[in-house]
C-alpha positions in Angstrom: -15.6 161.0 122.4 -18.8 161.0 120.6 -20.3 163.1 117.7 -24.2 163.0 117.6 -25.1 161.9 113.9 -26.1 165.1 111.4 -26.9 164.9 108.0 -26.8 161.3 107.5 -28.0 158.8 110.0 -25.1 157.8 112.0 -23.0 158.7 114.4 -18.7 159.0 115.1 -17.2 157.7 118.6 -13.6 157.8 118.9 -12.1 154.5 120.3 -8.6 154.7 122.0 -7.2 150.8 120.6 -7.0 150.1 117.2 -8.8 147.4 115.5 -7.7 145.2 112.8 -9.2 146.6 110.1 -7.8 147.7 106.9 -8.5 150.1 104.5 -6.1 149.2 102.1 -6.3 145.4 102.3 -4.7 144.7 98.1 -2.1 147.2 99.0 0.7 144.2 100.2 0.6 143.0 97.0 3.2 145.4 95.8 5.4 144.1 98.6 4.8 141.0 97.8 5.9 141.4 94.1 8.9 143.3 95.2 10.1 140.3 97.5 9.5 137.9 94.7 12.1 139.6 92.2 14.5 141.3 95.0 16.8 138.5 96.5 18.1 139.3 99.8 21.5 139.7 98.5 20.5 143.2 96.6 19.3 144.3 100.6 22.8 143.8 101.4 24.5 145.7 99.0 22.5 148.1 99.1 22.9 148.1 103.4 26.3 148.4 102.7 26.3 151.3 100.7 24.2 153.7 103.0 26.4 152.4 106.2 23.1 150.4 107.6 24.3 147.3 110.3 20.8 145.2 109.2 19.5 144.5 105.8 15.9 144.0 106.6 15.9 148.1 107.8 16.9 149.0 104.1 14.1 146.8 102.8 12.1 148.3 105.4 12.6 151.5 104.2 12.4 151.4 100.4 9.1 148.8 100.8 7.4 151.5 103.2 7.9 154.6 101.0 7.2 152.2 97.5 3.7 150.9 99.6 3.2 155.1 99.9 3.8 156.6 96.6 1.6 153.5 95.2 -1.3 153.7 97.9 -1.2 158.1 96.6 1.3 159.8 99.3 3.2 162.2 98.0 4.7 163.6 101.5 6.7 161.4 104.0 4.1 163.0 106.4 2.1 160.5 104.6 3.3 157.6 105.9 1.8 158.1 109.2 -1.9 157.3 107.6 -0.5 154.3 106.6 1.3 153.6 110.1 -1.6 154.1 111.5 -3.8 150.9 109.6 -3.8 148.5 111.9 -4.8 145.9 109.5 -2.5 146.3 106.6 0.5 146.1 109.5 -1.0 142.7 110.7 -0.7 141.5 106.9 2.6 143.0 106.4 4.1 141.5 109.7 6.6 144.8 110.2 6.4 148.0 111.5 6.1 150.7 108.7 9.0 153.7 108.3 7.8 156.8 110.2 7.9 160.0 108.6 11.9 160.7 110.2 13.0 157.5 110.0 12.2 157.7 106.1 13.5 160.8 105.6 17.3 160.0 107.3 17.2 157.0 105.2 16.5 159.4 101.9 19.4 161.7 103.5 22.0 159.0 102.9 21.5 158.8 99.3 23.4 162.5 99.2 26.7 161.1 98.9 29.9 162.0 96.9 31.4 159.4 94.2 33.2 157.7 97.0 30.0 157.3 99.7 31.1 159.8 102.3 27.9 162.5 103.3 28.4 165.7 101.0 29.1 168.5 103.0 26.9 172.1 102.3 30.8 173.3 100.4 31.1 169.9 98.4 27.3 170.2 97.5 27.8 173.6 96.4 30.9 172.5 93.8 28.3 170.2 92.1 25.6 172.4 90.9 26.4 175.8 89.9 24.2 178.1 88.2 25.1 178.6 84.6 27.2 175.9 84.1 25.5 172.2 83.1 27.1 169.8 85.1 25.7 165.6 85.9 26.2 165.1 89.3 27.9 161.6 89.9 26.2 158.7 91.8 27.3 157.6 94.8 27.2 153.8 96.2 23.5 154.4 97.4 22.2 155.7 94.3 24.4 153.0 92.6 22.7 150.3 94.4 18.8 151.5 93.8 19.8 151.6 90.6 20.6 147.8 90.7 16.7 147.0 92.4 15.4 149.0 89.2 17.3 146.6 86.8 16.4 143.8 88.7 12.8 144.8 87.4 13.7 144.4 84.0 15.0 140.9 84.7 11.6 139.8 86.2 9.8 141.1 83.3 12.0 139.7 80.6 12.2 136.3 82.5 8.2 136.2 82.5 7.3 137.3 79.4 10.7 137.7 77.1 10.8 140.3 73.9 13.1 140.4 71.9 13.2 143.7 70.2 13.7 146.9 72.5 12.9 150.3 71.6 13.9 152.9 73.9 12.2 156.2 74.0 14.6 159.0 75.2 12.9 162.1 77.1 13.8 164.6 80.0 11.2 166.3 82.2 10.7 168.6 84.3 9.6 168.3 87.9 9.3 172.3 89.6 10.6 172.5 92.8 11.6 175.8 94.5 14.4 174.5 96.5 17.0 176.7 97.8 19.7 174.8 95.7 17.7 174.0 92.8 18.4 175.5 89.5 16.4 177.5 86.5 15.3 175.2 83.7 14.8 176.1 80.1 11.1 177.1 80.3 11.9 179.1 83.2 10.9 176.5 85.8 13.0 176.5 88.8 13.4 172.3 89.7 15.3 169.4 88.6 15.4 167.7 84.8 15.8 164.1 85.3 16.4 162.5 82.0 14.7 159.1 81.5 14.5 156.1 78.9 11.7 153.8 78.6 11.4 150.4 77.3 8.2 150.7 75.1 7.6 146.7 74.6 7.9 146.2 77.9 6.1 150.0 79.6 9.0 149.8 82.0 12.2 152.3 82.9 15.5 150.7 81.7 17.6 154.2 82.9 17.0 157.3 85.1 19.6 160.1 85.8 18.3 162.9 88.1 19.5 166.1 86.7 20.1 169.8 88.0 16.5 171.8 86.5 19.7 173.4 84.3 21.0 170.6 82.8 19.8 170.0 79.2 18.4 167.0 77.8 21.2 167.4 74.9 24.1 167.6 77.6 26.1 164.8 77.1 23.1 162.4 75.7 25.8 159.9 73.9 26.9 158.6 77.6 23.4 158.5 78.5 22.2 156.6 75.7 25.1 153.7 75.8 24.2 153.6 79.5 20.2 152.9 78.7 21.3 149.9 76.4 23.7 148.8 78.3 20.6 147.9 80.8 19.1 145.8 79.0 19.1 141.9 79.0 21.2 140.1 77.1 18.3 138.3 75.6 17.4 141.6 73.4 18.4 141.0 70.2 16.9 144.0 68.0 17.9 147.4 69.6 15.7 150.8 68.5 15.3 154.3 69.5 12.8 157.0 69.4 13.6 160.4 70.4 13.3 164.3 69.8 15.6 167.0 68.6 17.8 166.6 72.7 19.1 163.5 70.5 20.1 165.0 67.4 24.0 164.8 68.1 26.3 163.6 65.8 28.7 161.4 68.2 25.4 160.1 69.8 23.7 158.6 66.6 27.2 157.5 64.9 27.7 155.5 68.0 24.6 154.7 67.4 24.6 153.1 63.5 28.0 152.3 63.6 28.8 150.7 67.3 25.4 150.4 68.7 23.6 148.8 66.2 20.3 150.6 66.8 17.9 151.3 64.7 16.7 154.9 65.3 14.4 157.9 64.3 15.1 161.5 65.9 13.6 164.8 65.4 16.0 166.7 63.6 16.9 170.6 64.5 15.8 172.7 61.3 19.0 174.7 60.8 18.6 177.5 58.4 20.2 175.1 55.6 18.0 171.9 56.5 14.7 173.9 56.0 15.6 175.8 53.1 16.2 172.5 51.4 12.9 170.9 52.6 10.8 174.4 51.3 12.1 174.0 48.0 10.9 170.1 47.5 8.5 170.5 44.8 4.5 169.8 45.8 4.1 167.1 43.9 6.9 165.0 45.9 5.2 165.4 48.9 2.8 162.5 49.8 -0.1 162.7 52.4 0.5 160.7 55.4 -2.5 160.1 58.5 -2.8 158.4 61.5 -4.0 154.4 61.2 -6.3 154.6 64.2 -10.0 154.5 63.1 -11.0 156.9 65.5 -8.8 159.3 65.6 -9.8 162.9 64.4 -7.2 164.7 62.4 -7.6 168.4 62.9 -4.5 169.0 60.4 -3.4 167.9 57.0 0.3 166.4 57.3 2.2 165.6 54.6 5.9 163.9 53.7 8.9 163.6 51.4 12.3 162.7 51.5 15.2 164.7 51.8 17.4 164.5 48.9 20.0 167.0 49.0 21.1 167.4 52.2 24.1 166.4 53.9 24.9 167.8 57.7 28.7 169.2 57.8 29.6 166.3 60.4 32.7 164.8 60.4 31.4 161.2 59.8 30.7 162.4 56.4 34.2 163.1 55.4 34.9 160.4 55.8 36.1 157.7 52.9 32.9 155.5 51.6 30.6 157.4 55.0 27.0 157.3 54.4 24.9 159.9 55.0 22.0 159.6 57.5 18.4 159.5 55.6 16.4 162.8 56.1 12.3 163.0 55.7 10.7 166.2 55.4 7.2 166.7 57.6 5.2 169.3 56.8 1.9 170.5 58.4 -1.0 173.0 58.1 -4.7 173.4 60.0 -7.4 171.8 57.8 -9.7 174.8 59.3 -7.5 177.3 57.4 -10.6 179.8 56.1 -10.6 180.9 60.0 -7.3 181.9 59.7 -4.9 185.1 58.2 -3.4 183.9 55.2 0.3 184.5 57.3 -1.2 181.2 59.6 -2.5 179.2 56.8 1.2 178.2 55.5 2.9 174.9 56.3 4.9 174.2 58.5 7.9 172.5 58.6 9.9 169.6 60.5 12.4 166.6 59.8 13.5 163.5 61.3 16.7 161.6 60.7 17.2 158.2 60.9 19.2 155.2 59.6 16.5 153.2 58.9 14.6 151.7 55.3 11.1 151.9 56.3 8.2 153.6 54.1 8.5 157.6 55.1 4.9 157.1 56.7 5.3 154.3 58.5 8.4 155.7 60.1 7.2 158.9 61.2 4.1 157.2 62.4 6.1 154.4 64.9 8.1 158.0 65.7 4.9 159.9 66.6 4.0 156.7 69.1 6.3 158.1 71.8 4.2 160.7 72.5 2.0 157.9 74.1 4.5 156.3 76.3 7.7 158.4 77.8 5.8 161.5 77.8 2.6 159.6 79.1 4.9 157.3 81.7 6.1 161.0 82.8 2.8 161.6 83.5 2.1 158.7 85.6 6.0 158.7 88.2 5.3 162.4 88.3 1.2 162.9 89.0 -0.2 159.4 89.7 3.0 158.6 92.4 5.2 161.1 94.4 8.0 161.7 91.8 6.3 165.2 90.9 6.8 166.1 94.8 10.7 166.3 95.7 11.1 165.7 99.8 13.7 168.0 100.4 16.7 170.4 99.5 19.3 167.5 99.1 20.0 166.5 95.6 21.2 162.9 96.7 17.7 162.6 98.8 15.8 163.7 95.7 17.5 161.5 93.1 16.4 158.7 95.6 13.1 159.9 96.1 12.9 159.8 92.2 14.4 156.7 91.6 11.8 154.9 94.0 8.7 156.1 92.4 10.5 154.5 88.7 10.7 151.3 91.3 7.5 151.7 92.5 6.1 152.4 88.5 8.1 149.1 87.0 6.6 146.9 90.2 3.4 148.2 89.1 3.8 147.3 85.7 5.3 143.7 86.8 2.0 143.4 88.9 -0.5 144.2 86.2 1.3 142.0 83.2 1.5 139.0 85.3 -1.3 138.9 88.2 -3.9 141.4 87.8 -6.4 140.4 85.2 -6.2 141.1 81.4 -8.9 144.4 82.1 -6.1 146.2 84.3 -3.0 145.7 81.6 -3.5 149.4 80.7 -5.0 150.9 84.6 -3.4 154.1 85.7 -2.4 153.9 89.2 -5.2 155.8 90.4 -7.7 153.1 88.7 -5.9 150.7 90.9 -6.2 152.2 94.1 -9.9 153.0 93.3 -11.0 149.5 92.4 -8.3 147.2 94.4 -5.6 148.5 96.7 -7.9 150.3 99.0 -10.4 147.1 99.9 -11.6 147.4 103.2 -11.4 144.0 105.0 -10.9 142.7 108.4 -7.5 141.1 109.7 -7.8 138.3 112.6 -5.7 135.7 113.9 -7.0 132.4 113.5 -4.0 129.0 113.8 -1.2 130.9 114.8 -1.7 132.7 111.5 -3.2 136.4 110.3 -6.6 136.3 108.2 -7.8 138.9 105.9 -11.7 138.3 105.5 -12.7 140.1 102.3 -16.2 140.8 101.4 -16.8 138.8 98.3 -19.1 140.6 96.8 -16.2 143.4 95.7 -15.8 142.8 92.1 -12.0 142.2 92.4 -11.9 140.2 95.4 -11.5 136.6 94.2 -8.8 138.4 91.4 -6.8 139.8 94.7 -6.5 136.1 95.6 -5.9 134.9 92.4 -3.1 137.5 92.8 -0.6 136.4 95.2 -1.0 132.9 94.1 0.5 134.3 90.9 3.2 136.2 92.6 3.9 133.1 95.1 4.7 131.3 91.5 6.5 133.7 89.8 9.1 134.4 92.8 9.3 130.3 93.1 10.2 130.8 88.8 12.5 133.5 89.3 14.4 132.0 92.2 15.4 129.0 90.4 18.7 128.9 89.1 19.0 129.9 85.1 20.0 127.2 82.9 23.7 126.6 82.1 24.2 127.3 78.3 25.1 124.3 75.4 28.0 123.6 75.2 
């Protein structure tokens, strides 16, 4: 078939065979980085679990839908444009997932506890309008969970920190599923709550949550989880988080079992913020932001919190000591445009247990807002996770946890084998100047060639690249050294 050329000069014919040429010719690098921190033996456990009789099937799988959310599919449907690039399946030497082939294996992540398929009456139990319940994981979910951790491992072993500060958030993802449930704001859709590990701009902990679930429910057990992710190696633990974490058993366990070092949004409770209105104004002291350019539209303020003790239990207790408390207060520097009712301050508080300066804490608080929220932005917008697959919880907890995968192997890639310029590139940016090179694959010496126009401005990095990757898998495959005696 041939289409006569119209507004610009050339013309389309239709060819029956495919050639060897790719339009996404950077995109194997993500596999490659996922084979050089993902031994074999996580394959098989993870076969196991999901009642698979080959290993390289599951790797199949969870590499095909990774390569799609990262090369910008957001349907399984999607998978077919990549299926059908001859070129990219020359260089990846296997046959990528079809759409139903990927979407059985997502079905058989919707397990109970105990890894038998959840039948439509067992579902049912587990999510139930009005009442918050976490659903339990079952051996599949269990054992993607164990390929996410294995991302921290890569990352610590290549470039170690050790302080950790996690920053605790929930979002929402909307998704008018027949069994998904109301959210706060209304939004019908799931509430998956999430911690990020801000040295490092990688997920240490995930759990996919009915949309009626609240990011307060039981925070304590999801907290001791997040740390208990991390490497040993860490050595300073801190948390960031906003008012979902103001819970008394979840920041004593916190100061007195956790060690951590945290700040939290504090609710205003009727007695909190009649204590903070009556500070006097000449305790308050102005606090803005360090950056240069930033322009502050409003006129913040702070002051400790002298008088105020919660009526928790750990303070009755013999020789307890209080939490510290700092007062925020805030008002619109434009306030001539406004009624005198809207030119007032308004108030806020944090708590936390640590001895900084009160403006240099709330400051390091206020950071957050750059990395969970913005990490939200990325899984959600910038891969698939804002797109849920289907009506199966256990399917769409999977679906979830692969795009965190697919985000942390991004992150893995840019610190240690893209160059310096791409440490902060949004997905998108990648795609746009690397992943979706056009090249040419041929066989030459038993052996397939990708010829790549040098003249694209990341070309010689792409090869730069893999040599990196080759050497970090040979790093991360050597066996750790035994400890001194």
């Amino acid at each position: 078939m041939s289409v006569a050329r119209l507004l610009l000069p050339f013309k389309v014919v239709l060819v029956d065979e495919a050639e060897r040429i790719t339009a996404h010719a950077a995109l194997p690098l993500i596999i490659e980085t996922l084979r050089a921190i993902l031994p074999n033996a996580t394959w098989r456990q993870l076969r196991k679990a999901l009642g698979y009789s080959d290993w390289k099937a599951v790797r199949r799988h969870v590499e095909s839908i990774v390569a799609l959310v990262v090369s910008g599919g957001e349907h399984l449907s999607d998978l077919d444009v990549l299926r059908g690039d001859a070129g990219l399946r020359a260089m990846l030497d296997f046959d990528l997932s079809s759409p139903t082939q990927a979407k059985d294996f997502l079905y058989r992540f919707h397990q109970s506890e105990s890894g038998s398929s959840l039948t439509p009456d067992e579902d049912a139990v587990l999510s139930v309008k009005g009442t918050a319940t976490i659903r339990p994981e079952g051996p599949g979910l269990s054992g993607l969970d164990c390929l996410v951790l294995k991302t921290l491992e890569a990352m610590q072993a290549m470039q170690p920190r050790s302080t950790a500060t996690l920053d605790v958030d929930a979002t929402i993802i909307e998704a008018h599923k027949a069994l998904a449930l109301r959210a706060y704001e209304g939004t019908v859709g799931y509430q998956p709550q999430m911690a990020l590990w801000a040295e490092q701009g990688v997920w240490v902990c995930d759990e996919f949550r009915d949309g009626n679930v609240p990011a307060a429910f039981r925070v304590k057990d999801f907290i001791i989880r997040a740390f208990g992710n991390l490497p040993e190696t860490v050595t300073r633990r801190r948390l960031r988080g906003d008012s979902a974490l103001y819970d008394e058993e979840a920041l004593s366990w916190m100061a007195d079992h956790g060690k951590v070092d945290f700040v939290v949004t504090a609710d205003m409770s009727a007695s909190l913020e009649a204590v903070v209105k009556a500070i006097p104004d000449g305790v308050w002291r102005p606090y803005r932001s360090l950056d240069p350019h930033s322009k502050d539209t409003e006129e913040r303020e702070w002051a400790e919190v002298i008088n105020f003790v919660p009526a928790w239990k750990r303070n009755n207790r013999p020789g307890a000591t209080p939490f510290r408390y700092i007062a925020v207060r805030v008002r619109t520097r434009q306030r001539d445009l406004f009624e005198e009712d809207d030119n007032q301050w308004r108030h806020f508080a944090v708590v936390t247990n640590m001895d900084w300066a009160g403006d240099r804490l709330l400051r390091w608080h206020r950071e957050k807002q750059g990395t969970v929220e913005f990490r939200h932005g990325v899984v959600k917008n910038d891969l698939g996770g804002g797109v849920l697959p289907c009506g199966r919880f256990g399917a769409n907890a999977a679906w979830w946890r692969l795009n965190v995968l697919a985000h942390n192997v991004l992150e893995l890639l840019k610190s240690q084998a893209l160059p310096e310029g791409l440490a902060n590139a949004r997905p998108k940016t990648l795609r746009f100047q690397l992943f979706n090179l056009p090249g040419r694959v041929v066989r030459h010496a038993r052996t397939w060639v990708l010829k790549l126009y040098r003249g694209f401005p990341l070309a010689e990095a792409f090869v730069e690249a893999r040599r990196r990757i080759a050497e970090m898998a040979a790093l991360l495959a050597r066996p750790p050294k035994a400890a001194a005696a």
